[in-house]
N, CA, C and O of each residue as an XYZ file, in Angstrom:
592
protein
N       1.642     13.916     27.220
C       1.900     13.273     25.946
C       2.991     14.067     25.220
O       2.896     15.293     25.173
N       4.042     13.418     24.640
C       4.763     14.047     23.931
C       4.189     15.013     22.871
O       3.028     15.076     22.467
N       5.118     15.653     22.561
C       4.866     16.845     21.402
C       4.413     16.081     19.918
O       3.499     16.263     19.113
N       5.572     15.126     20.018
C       5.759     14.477     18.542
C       4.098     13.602     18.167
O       3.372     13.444     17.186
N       4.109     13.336     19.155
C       2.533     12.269     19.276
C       1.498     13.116     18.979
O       0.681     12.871     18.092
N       1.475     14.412     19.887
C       0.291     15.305     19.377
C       0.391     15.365     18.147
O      -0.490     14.902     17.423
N       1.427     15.918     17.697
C       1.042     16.016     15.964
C       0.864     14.920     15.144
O       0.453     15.170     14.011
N       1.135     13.413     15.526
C       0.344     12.648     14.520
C      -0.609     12.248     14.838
O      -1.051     11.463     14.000
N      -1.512     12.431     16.065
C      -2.763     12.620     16.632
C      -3.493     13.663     15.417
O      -4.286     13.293     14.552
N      -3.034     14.892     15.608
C      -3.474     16.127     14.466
C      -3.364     15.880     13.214
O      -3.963     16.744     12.573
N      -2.745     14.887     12.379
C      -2.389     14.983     10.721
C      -3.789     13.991     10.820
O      -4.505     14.225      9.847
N      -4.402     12.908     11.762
C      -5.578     11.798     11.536
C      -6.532     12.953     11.086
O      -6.160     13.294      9.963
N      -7.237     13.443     11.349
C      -8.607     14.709     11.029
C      -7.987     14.786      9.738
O      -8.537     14.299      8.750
N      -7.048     15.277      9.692
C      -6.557     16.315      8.450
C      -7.035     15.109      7.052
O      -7.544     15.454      5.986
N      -6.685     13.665      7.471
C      -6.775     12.491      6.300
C      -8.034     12.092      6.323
O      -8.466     11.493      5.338
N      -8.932     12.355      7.516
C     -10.029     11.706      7.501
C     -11.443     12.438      7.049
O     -12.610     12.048      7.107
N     -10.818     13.714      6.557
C     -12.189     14.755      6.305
C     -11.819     16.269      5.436
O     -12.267     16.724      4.384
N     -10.882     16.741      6.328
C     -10.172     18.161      6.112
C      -9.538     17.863      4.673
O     -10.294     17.537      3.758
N      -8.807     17.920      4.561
C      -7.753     17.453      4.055
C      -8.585     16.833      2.215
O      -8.554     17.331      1.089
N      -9.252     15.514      2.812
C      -9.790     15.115      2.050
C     -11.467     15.126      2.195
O     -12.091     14.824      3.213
N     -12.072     15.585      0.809
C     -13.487     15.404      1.069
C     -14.085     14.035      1.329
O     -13.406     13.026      1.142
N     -15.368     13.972      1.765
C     -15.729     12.780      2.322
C     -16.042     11.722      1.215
O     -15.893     10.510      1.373
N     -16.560     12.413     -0.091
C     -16.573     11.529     -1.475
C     -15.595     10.964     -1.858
O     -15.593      9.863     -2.408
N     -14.079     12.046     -1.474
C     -12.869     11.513     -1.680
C     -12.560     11.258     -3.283
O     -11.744     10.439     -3.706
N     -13.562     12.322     -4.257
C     -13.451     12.405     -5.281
C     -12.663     14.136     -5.915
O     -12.203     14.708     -6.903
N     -12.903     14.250     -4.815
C     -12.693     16.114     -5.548
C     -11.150     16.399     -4.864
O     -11.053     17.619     -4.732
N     -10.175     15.864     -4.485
C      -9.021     15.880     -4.730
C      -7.963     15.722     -4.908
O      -7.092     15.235     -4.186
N      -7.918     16.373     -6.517
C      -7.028     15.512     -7.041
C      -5.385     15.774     -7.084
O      -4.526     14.977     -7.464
N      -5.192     17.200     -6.552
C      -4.423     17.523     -6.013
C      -3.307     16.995     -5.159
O      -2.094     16.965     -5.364
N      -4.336     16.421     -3.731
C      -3.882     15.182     -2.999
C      -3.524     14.190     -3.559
O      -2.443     13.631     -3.373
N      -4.590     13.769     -4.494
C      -4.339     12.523     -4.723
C      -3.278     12.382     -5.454
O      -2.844     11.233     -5.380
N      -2.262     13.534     -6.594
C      -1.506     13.394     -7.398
C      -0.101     13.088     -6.586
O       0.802     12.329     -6.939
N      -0.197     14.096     -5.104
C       0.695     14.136     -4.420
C       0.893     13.036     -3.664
O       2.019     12.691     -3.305
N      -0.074     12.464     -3.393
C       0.128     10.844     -2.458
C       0.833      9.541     -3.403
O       1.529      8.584     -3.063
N       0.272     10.013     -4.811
C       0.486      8.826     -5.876
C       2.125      9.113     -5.853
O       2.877      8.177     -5.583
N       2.578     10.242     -6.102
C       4.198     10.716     -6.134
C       5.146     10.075     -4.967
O       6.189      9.443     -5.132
N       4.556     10.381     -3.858
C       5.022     10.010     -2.976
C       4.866      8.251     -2.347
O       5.430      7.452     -1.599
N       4.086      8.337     -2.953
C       3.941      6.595     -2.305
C       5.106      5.779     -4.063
O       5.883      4.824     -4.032
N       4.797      6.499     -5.062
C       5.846      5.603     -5.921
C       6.741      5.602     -5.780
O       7.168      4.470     -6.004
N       7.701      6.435     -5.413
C       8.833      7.160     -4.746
C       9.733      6.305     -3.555
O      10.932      6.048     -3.441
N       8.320      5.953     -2.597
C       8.803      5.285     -1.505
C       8.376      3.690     -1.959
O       8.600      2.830     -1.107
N       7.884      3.332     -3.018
C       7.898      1.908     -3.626
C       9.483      1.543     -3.938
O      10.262      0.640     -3.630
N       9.521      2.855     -4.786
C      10.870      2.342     -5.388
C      12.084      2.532     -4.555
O      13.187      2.215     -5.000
N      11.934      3.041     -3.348
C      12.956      2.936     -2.350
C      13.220      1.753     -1.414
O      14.349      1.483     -1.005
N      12.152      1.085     -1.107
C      11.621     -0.094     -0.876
C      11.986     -1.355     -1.931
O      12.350     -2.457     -1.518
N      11.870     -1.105     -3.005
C      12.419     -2.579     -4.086
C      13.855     -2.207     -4.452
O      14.393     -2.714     -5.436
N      14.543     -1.240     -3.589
C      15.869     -1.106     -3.871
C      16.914     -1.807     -2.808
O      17.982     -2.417     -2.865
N      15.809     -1.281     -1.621
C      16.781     -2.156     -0.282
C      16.082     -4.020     -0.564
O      16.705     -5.013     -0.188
N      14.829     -4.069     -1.223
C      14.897     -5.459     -1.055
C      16.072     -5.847     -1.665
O      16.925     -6.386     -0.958
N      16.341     -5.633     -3.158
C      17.083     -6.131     -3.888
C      18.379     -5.866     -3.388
O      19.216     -6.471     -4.058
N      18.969     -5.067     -2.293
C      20.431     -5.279     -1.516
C      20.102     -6.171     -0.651
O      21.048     -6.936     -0.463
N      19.258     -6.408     -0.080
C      19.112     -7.463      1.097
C      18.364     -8.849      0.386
O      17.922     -9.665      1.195
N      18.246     -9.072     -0.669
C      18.346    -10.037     -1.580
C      19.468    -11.013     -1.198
O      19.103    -12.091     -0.730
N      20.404    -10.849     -1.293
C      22.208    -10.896     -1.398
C      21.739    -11.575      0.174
O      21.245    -12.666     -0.113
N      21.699    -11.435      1.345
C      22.225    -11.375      1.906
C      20.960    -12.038      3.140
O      21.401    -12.134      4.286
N      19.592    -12.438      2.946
C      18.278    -12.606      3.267
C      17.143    -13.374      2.180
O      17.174    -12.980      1.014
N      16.466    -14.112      2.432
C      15.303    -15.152      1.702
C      14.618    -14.243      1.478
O      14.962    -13.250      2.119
N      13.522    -14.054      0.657
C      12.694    -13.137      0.597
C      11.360    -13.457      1.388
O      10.464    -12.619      1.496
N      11.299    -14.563      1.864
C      10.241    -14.731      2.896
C      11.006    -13.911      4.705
O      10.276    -13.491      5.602
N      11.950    -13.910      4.735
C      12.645    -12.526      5.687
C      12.457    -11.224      5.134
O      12.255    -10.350      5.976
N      12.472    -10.841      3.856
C      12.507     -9.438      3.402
C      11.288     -9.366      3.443
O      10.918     -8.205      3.614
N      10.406    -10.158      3.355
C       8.923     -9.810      2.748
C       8.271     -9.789      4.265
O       7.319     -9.037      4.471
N       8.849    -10.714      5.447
C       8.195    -10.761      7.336
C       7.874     -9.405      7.643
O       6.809     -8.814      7.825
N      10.030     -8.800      7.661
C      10.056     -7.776      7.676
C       9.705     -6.806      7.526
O       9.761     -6.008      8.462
N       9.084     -6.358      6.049
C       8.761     -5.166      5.554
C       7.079     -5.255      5.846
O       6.202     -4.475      5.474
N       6.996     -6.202      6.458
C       4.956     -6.437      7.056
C       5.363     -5.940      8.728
O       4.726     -5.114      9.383
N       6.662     -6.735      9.210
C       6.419     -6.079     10.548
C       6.557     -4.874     10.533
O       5.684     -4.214     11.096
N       7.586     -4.240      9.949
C       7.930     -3.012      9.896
C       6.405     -2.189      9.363
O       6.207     -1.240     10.122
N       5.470     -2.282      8.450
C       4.228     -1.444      8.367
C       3.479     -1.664      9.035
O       2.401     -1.087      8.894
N       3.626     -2.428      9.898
C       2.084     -2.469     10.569
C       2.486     -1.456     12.061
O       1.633     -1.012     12.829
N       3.968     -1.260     12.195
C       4.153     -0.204     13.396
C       3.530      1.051     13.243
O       2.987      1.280     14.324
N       3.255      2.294     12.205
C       2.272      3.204     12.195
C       0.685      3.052     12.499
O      -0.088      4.006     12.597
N       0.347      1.728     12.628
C      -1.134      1.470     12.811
C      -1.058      0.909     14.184
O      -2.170      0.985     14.708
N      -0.181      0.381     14.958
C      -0.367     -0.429     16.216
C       0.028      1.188     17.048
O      -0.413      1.238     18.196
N       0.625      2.175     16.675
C       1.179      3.221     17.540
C      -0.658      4.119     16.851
O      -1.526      4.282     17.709
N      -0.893      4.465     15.725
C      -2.145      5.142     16.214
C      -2.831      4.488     17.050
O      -3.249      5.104     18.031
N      -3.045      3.508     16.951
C      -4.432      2.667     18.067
C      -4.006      2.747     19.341
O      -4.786      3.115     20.220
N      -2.611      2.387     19.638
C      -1.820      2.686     20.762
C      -2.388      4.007     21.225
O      -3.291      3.991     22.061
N      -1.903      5.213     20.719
C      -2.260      6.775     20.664
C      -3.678      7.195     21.076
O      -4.109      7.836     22.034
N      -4.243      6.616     20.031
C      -6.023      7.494     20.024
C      -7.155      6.189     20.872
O      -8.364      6.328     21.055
N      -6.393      5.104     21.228
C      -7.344      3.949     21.762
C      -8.585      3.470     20.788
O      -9.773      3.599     21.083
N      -8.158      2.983     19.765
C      -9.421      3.176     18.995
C      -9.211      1.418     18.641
O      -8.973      1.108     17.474
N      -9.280      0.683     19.359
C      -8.986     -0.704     19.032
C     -10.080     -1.172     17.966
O      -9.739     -2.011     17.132
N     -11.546     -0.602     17.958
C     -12.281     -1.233     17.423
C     -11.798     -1.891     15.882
O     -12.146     -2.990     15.450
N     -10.694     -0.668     15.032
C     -10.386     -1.058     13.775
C      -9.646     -2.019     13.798
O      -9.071     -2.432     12.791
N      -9.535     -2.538     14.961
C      -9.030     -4.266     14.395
C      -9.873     -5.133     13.972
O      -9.573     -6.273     13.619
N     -11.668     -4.364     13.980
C     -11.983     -5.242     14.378
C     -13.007     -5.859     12.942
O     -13.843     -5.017     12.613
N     -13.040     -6.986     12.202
C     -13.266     -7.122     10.451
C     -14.942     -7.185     10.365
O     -15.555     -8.236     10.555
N     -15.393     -6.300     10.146
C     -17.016     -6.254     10.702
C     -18.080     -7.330      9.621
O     -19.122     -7.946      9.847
N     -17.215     -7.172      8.398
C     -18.071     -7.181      7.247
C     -16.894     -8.231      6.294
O     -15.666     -8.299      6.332
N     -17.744     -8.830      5.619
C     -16.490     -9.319      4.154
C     -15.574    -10.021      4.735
O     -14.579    -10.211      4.036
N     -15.560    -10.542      5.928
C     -14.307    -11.531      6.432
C     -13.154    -12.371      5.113
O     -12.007    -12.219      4.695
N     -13.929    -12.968      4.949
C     -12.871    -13.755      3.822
C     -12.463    -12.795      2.671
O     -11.541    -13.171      1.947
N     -13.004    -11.687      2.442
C     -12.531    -10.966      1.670
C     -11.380    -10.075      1.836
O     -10.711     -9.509      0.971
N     -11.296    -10.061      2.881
C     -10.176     -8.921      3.706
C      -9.222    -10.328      3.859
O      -8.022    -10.088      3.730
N      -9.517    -11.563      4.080
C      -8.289    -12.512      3.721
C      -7.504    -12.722      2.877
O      -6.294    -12.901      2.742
N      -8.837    -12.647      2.033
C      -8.364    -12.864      0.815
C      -7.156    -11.852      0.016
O      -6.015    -11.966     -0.432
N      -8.026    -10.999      0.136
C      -6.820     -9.612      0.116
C      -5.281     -9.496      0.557
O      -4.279     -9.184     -0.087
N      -5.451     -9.822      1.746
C      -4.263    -10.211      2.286
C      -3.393    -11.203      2.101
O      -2.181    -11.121      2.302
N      -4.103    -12.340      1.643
C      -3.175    -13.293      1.226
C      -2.241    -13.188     -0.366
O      -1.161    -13.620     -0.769
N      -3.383    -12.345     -0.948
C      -3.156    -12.460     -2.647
C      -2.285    -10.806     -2.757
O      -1.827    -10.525     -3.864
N      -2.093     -9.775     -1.593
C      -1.373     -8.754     -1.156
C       0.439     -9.549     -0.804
O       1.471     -9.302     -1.429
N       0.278    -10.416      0.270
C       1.284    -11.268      0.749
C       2.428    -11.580     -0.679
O       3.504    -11.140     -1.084
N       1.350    -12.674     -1.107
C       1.773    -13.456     -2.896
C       2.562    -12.378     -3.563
O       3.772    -12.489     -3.760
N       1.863    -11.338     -3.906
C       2.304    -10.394     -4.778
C       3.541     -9.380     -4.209
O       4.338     -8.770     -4.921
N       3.495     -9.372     -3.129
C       4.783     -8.607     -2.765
C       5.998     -9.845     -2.568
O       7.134     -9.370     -2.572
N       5.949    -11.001     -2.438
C       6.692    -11.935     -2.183
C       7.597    -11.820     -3.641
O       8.745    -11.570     -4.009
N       6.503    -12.115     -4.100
C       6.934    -11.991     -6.284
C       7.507    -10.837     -6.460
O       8.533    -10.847     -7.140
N       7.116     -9.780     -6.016
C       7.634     -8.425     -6.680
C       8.789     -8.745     -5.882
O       9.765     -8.918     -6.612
N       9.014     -8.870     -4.811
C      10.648     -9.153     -4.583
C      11.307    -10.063     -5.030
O      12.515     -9.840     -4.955
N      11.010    -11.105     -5.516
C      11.825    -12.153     -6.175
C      12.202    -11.667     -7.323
O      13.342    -11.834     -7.755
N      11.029    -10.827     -8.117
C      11.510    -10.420     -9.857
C      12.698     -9.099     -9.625
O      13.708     -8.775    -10.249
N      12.018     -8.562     -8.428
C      13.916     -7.152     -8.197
C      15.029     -7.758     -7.932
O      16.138     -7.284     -8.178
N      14.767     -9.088     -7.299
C      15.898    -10.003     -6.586
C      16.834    -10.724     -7.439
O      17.957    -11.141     -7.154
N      15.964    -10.828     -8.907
C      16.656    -11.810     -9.822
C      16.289    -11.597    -11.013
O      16.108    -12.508    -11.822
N      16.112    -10.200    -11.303
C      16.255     -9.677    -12.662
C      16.922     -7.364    -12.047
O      16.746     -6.697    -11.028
N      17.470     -7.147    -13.104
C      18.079     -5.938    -13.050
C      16.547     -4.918    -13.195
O      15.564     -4.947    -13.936
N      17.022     -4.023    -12.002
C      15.671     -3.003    -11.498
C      15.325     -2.640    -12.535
O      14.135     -2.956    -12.569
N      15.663     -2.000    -13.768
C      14.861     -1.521    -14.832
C      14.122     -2.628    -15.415
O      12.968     -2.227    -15.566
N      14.221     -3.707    -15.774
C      13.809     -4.461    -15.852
C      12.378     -5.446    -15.323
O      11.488     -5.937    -16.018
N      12.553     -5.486    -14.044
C      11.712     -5.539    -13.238
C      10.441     -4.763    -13.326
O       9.326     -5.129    -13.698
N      10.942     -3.394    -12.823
C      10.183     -2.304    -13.392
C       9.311     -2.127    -14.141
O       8.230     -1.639    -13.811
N       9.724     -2.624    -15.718
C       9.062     -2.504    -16.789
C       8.352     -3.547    -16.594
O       7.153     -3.331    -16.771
N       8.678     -4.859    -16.224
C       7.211     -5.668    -16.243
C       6.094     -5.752    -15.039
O       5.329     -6.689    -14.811
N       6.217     -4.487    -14.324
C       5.213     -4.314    -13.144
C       4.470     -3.354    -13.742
O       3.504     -3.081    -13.030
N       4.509     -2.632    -14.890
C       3.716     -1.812    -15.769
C       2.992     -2.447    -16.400
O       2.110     -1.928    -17.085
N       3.242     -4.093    -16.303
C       1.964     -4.962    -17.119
C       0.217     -4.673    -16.165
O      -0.970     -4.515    -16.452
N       1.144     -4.754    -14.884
C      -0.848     -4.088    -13.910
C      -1.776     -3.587    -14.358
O      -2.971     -3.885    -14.360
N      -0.821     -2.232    -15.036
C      -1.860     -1.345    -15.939
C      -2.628     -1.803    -16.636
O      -3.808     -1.696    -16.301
N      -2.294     -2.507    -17.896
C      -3.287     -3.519    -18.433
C      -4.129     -4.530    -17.864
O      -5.056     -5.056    -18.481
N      -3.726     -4.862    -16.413
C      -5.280     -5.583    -15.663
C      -5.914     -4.901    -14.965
O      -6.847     -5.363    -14.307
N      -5.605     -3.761    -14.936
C      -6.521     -2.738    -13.934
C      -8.058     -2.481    -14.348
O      -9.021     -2.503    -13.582
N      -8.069     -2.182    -16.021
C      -9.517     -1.946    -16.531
C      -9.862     -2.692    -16.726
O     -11.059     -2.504    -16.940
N      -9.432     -4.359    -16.916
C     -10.323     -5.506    -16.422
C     -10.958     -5.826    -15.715
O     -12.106     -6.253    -15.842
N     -10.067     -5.624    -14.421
C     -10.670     -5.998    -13.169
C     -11.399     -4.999    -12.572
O     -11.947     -5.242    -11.497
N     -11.530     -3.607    -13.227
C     -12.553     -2.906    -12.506
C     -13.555     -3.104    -13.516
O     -14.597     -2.612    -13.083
N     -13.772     -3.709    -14.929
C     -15.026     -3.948    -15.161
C     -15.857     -4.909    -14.666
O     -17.080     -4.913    -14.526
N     -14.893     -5.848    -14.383
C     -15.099     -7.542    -13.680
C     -15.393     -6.964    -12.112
O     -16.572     -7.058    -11.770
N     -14.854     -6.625    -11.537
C     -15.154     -6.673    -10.062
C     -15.957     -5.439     -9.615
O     -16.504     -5.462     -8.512
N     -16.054     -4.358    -10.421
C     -16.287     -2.723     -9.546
C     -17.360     -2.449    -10.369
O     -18.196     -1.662     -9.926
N     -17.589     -3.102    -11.890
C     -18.761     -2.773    -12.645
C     -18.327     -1.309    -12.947
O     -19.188     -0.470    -13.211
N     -16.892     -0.962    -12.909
C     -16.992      0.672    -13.745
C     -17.216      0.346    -15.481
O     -17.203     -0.743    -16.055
N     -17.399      1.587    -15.983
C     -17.466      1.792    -17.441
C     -16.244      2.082    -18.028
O     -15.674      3.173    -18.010
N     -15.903      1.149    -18.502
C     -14.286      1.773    -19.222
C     -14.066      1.955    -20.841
O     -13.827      1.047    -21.637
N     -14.158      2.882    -21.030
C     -14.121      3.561    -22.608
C     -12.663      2.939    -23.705
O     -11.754      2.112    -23.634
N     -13.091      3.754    -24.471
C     -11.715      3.383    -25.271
C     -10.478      3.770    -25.045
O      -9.453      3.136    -25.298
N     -10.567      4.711    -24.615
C      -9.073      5.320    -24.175
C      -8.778      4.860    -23.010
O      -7.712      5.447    -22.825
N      -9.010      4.014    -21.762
C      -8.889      3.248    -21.151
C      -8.239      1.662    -21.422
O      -8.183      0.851    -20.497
């Protein structure tokens, strides 16, 4: 097996336990650093949509950027043989559902970078924030205070 493979064989443990506790509450450390990095690579992502806007439908930008993520998950399973996680054990229509209303929303978020100026855009994807403590009182039953 290549070298390169062993080590993303080795970073799986590190995400699945090490790394992170199993409550997956106690770090926040990680978690500040994943949030950085995954916004980072959002906004690198709604920059090439919006050049390939110009030049591509956004039902191509939007194929694309699904075929293109799902290659880190078909190469672990590839890697570690672990096919079972294809496999939807529980909640079927919910994991559809997800996916479809995941689909919708990235389709949109590229149309609003596609046809309004990135700062712009931007600022009205900060409206989420304000449905977030809705929908986790509505769907997750958390407690959300005032400063929330």
């Amino acid at each position: 097996m290549p070298r390169f493979m062993r080590k993303i064989i080795a970073v799986a443990p590190l995400i699945n336990g090490v790394v992170l506790p199993k409550d997956q509450e106690d770090a926040p450390l990680f978690g500040m650093a994943a949030a950085v990095a995954a916004y980072f690579m959002v906004a690198v992502m709604m920059v090439f949509a919006k050049l390939l806007s110009d030049h591509m439908h956004l039902l191509e930008i939007s194929f694309y950027r699904n075929a293109v993520a799902i290659l880190p998950f078909l190469l672990y399973i590839l890697i570690t043989g672990k096919r079972q996680i294809l496999v939807i054990r529980k909640n079927k229509g919910g994991v559809f559902l997800r996916a479809a209303i995941g689909f919708v929303s990235l389709f949109l978020t590229f149309g609003a970078f596609a046809s309004m100026p990135m700062a712009d855009a931007t600022a009205f994807l900060f409206i989420s924030s304000l449905f977030m403590p809705i929908m986790s009182v509505l769907f997750l039953k958390e407690k959300v205070g005032i400063y929330r």
